[in-house]
C-alpha positions as CSV (number, residue, x, y, z in Angstrom):
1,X,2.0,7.9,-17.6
2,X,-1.0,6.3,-15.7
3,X,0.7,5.9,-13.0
4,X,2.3,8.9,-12.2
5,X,-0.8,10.8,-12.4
6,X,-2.2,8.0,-10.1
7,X,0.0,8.8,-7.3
8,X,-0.7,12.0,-5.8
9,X,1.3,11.8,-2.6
10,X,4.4,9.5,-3.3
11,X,5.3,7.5,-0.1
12,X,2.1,8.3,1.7
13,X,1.2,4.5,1.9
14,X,4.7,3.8,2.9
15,X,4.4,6.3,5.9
16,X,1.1,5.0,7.2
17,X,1.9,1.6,7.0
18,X,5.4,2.2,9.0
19,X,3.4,3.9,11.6
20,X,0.7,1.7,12.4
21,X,2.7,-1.3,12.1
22,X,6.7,-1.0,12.6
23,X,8.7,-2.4,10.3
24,X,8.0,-5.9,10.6
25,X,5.3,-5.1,7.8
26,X,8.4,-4.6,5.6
27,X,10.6,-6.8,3.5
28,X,14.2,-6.9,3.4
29,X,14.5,-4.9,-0.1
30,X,11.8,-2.2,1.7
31,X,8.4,-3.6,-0.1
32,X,5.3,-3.7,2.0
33,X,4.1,-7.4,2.7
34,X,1.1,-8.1,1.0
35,X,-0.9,-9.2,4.7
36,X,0.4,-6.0,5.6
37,X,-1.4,-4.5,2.6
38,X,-4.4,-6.2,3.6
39,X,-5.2,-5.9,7.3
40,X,-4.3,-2.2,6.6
41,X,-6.9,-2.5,4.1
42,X,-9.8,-4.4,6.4
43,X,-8.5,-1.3,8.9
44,X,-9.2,1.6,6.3
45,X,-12.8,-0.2,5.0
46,X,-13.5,-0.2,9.1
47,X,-12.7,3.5,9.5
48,X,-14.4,4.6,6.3
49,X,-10.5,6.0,4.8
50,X,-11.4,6.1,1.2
51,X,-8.6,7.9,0.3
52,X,-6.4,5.0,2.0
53,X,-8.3,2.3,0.8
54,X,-7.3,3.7,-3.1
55,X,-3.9,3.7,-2.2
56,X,-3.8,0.1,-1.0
57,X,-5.7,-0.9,-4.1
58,X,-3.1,0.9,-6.3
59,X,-0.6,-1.2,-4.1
60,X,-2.1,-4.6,-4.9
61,X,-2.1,-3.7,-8.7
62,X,1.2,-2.4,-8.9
63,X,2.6,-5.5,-7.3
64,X,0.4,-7.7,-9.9
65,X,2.5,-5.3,-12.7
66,X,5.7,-6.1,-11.3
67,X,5.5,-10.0,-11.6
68,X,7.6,-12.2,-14.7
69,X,5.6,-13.8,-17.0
């Protein structure tokens, strides 16, 4: 139950990214785009956002989880 415990604030990342960059950052089935997940992530190591930099790490490995073998 990793995971759970990982996510403190469900939909937090979701929320941020909508706001800062509209829904074009979005797929059709309502994923974030990975360069999405990146500039957000050069934006959040500029502002000194730890908190938001975990988040988009979490992100990045959940997608890697996701993938067929």
């Amino acid at each position: 139950n990793w995971i759970q415990h990982a996510i403190k604030h469900p939909g937090a990342l979701k929320n941020y990214i909508k706001r800062v960059y509209g829904e074009k950052a979005f797929t059709r089935r309502g994923t974030i785009k990975r360069e999405y997940l990146l500039k957000a992530l050069k934006r959040a190591k500029r502002e000194h956002n730890l908190t938001l930099e975990r988040r988009i790490y979490l992100a990045l490995t959940l997608r890697k989880l996701r993938k067929k073998k």
